[in-house]
N, C-alpha and C positions, 0 to 999 in steps of 0.2 A: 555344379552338383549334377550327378548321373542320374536320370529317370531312368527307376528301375522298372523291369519289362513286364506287362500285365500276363500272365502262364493261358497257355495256348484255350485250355478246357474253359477257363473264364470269358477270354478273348470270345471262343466260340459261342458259350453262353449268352455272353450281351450281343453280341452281335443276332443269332437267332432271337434274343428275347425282345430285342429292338423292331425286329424285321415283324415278329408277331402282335408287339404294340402297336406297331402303323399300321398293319392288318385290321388291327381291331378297331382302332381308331376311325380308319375309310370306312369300314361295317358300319358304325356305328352312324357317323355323319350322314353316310348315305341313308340307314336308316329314318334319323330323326327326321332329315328333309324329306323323307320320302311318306313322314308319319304328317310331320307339318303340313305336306301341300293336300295331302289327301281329308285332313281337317279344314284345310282352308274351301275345298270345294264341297265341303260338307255345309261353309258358315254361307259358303257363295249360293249356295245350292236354296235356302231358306230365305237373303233377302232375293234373291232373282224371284222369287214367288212372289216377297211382296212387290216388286216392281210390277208383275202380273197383273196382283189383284187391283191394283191402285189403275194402270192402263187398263183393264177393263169396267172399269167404275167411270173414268170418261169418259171412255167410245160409248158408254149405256145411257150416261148422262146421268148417274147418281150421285155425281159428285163435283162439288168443281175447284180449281187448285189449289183455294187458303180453305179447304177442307177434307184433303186427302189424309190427312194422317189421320183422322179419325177413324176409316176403316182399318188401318193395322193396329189402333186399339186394340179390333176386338179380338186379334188374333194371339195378341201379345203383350208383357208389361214393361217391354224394354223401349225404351226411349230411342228410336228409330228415327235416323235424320233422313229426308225426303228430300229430293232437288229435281227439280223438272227443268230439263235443259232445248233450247233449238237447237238443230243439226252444223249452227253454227258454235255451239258453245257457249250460246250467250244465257244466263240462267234466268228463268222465266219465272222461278218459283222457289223457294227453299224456306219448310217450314223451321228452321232453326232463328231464320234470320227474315221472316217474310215482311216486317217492316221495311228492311234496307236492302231488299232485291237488288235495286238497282247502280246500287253500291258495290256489288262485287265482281270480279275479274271475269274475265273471258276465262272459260274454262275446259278450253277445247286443248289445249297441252296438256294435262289430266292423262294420268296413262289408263286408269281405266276407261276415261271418254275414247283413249285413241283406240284400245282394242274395241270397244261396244263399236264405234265406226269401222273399223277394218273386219271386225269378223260376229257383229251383232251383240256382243255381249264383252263382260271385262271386271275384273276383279284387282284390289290392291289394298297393302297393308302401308298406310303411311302416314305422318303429321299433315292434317289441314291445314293450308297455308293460310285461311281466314281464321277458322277459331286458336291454333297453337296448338291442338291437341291430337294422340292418334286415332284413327278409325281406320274399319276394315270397311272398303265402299266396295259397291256392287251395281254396276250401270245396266242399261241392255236398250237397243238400239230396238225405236218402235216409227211407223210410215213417219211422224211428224213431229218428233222428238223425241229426249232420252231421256228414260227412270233413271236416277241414282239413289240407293236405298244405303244405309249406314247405319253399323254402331259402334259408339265407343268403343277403345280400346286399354280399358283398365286389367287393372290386377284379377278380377274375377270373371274378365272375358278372357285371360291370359290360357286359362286352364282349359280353351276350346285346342291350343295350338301344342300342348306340351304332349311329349311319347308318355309311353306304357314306362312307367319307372319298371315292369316285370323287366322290362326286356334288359335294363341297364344291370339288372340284378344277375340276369344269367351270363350277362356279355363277362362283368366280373368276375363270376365264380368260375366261369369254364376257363377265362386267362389265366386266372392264379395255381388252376388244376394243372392245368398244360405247359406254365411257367417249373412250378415243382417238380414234376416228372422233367422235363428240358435238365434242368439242373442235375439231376442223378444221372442219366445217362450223360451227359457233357462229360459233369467228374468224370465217369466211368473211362469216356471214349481218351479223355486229355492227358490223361498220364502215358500211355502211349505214343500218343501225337507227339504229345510235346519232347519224349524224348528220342525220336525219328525226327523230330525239328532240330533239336539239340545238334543231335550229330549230324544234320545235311550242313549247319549252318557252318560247325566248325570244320568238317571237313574239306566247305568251300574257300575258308577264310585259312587253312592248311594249320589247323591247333591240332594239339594233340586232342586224342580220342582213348577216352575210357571202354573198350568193347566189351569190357568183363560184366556190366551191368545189366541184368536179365528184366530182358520188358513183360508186362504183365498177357498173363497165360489167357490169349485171345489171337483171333485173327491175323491183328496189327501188331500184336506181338509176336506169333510166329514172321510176320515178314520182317519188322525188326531187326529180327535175330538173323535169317538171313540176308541180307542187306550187310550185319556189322561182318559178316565172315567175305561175303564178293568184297567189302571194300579192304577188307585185309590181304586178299587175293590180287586187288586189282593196283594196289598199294606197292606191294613188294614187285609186281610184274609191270610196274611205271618207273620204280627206281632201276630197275631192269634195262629197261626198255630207253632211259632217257640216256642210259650211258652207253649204249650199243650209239642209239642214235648221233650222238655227239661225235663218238671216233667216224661213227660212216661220212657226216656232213664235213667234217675236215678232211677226210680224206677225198672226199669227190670236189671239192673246194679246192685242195693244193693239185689233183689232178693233170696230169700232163695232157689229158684230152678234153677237150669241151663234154660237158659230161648234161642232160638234161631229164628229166621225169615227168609225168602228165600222169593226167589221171584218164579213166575211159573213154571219159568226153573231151579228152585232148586239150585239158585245162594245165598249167603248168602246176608241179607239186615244187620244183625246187630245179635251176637253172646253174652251172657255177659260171665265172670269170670268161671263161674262153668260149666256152658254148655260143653267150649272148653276142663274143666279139666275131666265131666265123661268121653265123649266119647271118652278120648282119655284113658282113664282108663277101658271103653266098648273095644276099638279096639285092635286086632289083630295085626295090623302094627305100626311104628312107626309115631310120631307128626304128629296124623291128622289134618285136617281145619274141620273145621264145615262144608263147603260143602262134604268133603268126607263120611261124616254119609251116605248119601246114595246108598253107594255100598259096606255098611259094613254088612256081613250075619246077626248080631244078631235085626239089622232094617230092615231088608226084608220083616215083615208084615207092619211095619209102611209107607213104602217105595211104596210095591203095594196096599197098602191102598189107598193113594197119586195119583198113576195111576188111580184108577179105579175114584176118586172123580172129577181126571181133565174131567174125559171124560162121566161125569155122564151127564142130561139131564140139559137145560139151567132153566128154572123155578125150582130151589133146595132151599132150606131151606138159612137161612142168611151164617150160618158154618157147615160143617162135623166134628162130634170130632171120636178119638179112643185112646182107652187107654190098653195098654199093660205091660207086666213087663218081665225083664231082671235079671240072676242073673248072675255075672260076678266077679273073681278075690274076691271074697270072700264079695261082697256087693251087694245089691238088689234095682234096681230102677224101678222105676213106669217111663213107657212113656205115654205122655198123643201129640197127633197130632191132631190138629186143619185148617183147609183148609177151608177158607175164600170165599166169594161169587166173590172174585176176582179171585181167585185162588192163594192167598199168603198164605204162609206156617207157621205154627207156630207151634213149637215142644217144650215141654217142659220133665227137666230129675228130675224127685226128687230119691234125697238117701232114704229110706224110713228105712234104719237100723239105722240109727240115734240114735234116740232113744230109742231102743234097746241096744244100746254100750254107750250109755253114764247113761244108767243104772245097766249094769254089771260093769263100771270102778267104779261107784261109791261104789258097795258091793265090788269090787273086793281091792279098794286102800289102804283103812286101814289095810287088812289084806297083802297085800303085803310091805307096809311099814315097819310092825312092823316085817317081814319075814327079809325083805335086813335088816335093821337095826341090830336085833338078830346074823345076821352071822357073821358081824365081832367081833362084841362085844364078841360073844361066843368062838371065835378065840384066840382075846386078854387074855380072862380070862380065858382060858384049859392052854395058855402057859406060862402066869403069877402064876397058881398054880404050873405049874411043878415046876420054879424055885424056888418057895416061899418052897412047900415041900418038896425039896429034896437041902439040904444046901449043900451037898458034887459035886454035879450037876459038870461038867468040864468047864473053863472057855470058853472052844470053845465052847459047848452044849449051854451055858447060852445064848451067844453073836447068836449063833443061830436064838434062840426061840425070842430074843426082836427085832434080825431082820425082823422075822414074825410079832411081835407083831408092827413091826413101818411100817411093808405093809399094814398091815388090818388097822392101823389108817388111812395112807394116803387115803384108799379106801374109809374111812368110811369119811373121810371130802372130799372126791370128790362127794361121795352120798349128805351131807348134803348140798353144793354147788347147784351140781343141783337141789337136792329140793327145794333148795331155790328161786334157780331161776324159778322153776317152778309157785312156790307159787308166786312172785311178778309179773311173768306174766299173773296170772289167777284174781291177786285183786288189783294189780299197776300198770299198764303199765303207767300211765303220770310221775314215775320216772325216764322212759329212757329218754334220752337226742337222739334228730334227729339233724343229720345233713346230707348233701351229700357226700354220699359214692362213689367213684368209684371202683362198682363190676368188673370189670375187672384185677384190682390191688387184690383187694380181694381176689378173685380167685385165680390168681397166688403166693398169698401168702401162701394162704392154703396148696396150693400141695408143694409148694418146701417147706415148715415147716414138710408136710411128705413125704418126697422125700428119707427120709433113712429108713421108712415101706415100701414103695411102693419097694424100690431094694431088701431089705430084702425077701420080698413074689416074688421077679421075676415078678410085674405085673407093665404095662404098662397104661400111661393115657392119653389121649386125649381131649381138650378142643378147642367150637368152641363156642365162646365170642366176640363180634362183642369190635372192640376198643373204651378205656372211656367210656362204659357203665355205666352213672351212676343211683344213686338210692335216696330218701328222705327217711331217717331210721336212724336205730340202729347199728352203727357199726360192736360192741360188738355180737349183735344175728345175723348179718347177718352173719358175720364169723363165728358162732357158726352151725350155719346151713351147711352150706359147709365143716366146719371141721369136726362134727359128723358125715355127709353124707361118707366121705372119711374115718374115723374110723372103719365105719361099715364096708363100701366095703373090707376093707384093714383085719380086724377082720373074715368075713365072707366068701364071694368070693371064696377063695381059691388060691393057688398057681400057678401063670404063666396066671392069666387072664388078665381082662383090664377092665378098668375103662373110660367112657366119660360122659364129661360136656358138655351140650351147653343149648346156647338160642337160642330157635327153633321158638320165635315169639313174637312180641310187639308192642300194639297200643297204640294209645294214653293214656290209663289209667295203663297197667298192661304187665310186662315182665314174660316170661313166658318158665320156665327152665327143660330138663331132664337132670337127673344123673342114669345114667345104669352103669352095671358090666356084665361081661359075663358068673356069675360064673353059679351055681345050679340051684337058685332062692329058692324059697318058697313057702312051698306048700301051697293049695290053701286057706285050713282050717287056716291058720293062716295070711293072709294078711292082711284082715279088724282091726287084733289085733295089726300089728307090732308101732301103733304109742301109744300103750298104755303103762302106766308107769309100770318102773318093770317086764312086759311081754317079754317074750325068748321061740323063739322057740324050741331051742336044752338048756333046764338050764342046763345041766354038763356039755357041750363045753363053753358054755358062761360064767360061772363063772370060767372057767380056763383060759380063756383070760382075766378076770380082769375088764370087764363093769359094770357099774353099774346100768344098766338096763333101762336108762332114756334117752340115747344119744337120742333117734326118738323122743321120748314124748317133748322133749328141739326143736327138728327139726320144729316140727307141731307147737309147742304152739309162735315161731320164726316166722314161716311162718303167722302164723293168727295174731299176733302183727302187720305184716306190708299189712293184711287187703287182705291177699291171703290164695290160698288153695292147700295143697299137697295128694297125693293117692300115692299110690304104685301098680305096678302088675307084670307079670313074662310076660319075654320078650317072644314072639313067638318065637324066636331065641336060646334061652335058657339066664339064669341070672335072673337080678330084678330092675326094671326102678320104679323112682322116679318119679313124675310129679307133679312141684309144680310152682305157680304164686305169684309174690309179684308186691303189688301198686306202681307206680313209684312213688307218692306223700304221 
């Protein structure tokens, strides 16, 4: 069952009438005690006198101690308990009890004996722990002992300690005055309120809104009223504004240039795909953010460009532009920096080798085809003549030769494998089947499938893979990707280095992954080339480990199936870092 909601004017009501009753309440308390203790030194004030008279009736010698109380007779008809105490506490006299003095306790714990000792004198309202009953006592510390002076504490000595009932009488009628008015004005102010609450609440929780309802003719009600017309304004120029926004962020998204924005303080507003992959392909250190471009040496003119535009005069032109170029790790981009009349930032990266490399691969393919192809084949057919022309040949010799001849086969159908697959990702790609992958399994399948290359070379691997990371793909190339990745490393690298995997960042569209090694790397003339088919750095090392020249060119053409983008560069640290992004979708 729903508790229904107590209305704002009431709400405010109890709440102020509450805050006013505790108000009243601490007055009041403070009062009473403040009424009580000033009675109390009023009662204290009267036996301290007797203790007086009674100590100056012995130092005179008119008196002696089973006869003190007869001088406060004369003073009084109230039955005054007397105790004559030494300064240790021990009681010398008490005409309540003067038969059985000796009977009673040490009396120096006594909190009025403990003030009359600390500060001459001492007062308290409490049960006598000899007779069971209460008394207000009153001590006072004299050269040679202490007066304690006492009287019951009944019902008609009650009325020494009780307030001015006046004052309970006015404390009521001014609450009840000031409660009443409270209430009128609350109504008044609540119906406003509450429907200015109404609408903040539904328009936070996005319900509809009644704005035709006129608030009452005040203050609060004039703002109200405007209030419900900005949010109709601000309503329609959101549905506006969100569909502008949508086309813009998809289109700077599919963007053929690394596309990024900041705000004044050079905070990132929104980075896409390629942006995050050059500059971290521009930088020096490892997985930059987009904010860190700015304290990267090869943006330093883009950067105090930036400075000098923030603080240029306020009448400027609508944008500052500047465009510069970078050449880095073996590829060449144009910066193009934009600084806005607000001062928002807008940085754009284009590769500008592109086109350049994707028309050397195309002179370059055919003839590296027909190159891999030729080797084995010519392998096959030197060691099939030997045997053919020489009939005497030994059976070991023979069994040899067709051993070689069944390596260079298997090489040559791993060649025509990959090319194959190369070719169905460059004119098929709707024959993969997608499903959800979990890269993190993936992952760990890859490495322990070469877990006996990796002990072989003595190199060590490292993965930081956040758990169940999944992905929408292609199984088959996802793995393909990470196992080629590790091929290489494990092929290349060298002996006793290390290997790490991780994913170093993922928003809502795109995970975003390096593979480093800590071996050599590659020098710098041949990075832009390492994803081309059949290209090798080192051809007489690489053809003696057995590749077939296509593992990266399968890596890349993988990576852009799932609508991401990889680079490679040489670690500042030394080795060769991978940097590649795939679509979660």
């Amino acid at each position: 069952m729903q508790i229904s909601k107590i209305p704002f004017h009431k709400s405010l009501f109890y709440t102020i009438t509450s805050l006013f009753v505790v108000f009243v309440i601490v007055i009041f308390l403070f009062q009473y005690n403040r009424e009580e203790e000033f009675r109390k030194q009023i009662l204290n004030s009267v036996l301290q006198d007797y203790n007086i008279i009674i100590n100056r009736g012995l130092e005179e010698g008119n008196m002696a101690l089973n006869t003190v109380d007869s001088i406060i007779n004369v003073y009084t008809k109230d039955s005054v308990r007397i105790t004559v105490l030494d300064l240790q506490g021990n009681v010398l006299f008490d005409n309540g009890l003067f038969d059985r003095t000796d009977t009673l306790k040490n009396h120096i714990s006594r909190p009025e004996i403990k003030q009359a000792l600390a500060k001459g004198s001492g007062y308290a309202l409490r049960e006598s722990e000899t007779l069971g009953k209460s008394f207000f006592y009153a001590s006072h510390l004299f050269d040679h002992y202490i007066i304690r002076t006492s009287l019951p504490f009944d019902s008609s000595r009650d009325t020494w300690l009780k307030i001015d009932p006046q004052f309970i009488y006015f404390l009521v009628i001014t609450s009840l005055l000031v409660i009443i008015t409270l209430f009128y004005f609350c109504a008044k102010l609540g119906k406003s309120i509450s429907l200015l609450q109404d609408f903040t609440e539904r328009a936070q929780q996005g319900k509809p809104i009644n704005t035709s309802i006129q608030p009452s003719d005040n203050d609060i009600g004039d703002i109200t009223s405007n209030i419900f017309r900005i949010y109709q304004y601000l309503l329609k120029t959101k549905e506006e504004l969100s569909i502008e926004k949508e086309k813009l962020i998809k289109h700077l998204q599919f963007s053929k240039e690394g596309l990024a924005i900041f705000t004044e303080n050079k905070r990132e507003i929104f980075a896409n795909n390629l942006f995050i992959q050059y500059i971290n392909i521009i930088a020096d250190k490892e997985n930059c953010s987009p904010d860190d471009i700015f304290s990267l040496p090869d943006f330093q003119k883009t950067t105090e460009f930036i400075d000098r535009a923030h603080f240029s005069d306020k009448e400027k032109k609508e944008y500052i532009d500047l465009s510069s170029h970078i050449y880095k790790n073996g590829k060449s981009f144009q910066i193009e920096c934009i600084v806005f009349q607000d001062n928002t930032i807008e940085i754009a990266i284009n590769n500008i080798t592109q086109k350049e490399e994707e028309g050397r691969l195309k002179r370059q393919l055919t003839q590296n085809i027909a190159h891999e192809l030729k080797t084995p084949v010519s392998s096959i057919q030197g060691y099939m003549e030997t045997i053919i022309s020489n009939p005497d040949l030994s059976g070991e010799k023979s069994k040899q030769f067709l051993e070689r001849c069944y390596a260079q086969t298997v090489r040559l159908t791993g060649l025509l494998h990959d090319i194959s697959l190369l070719n169905r990702l460059d004119e098929s790609n709707d024959l993969f089947d997608l499903d959800t992958v979990n890269l993190s399994r993936l992952i760990q399948d890859a490495v322990s499938e070469s877990d006996e290359k990796l002990r072989s070379r003595e190199m060590a691997i490292h993965t930081e893979i956040p758990d169940n990371l999944t992905i929408k793909g292609n199984h088959s190339l996802l793995y393909s990707i990470f196992r080629n990745l590790l091929d290489n490393a494990i092929a290349y690298a060298g002996t006793g280095t290390s290997v790490c995997i991780k994913c170093y960042r993922q928003d809502d569209d795109y995970l975003y992954f390096s593979f480093s090694d800590t071996g050599t790397g590659v020098p710098e003339m041949h990075l832009n080339r390492l994803f081309e088919r059949f290209y090798r750095v080192d051809k007489g090392r690489s053809r003696k480990l057995g590749g077939t020249g296509l593992g990266l060119a399968i890596v890349k053409n993988a990576v852009l199936f799932h609508k991401g983008e990889i680079s490679a560069k040489n670690r500042a640290s030394g080795g060769l870092e991978f940097l590649f992004s795939l679509k979660k979708q």
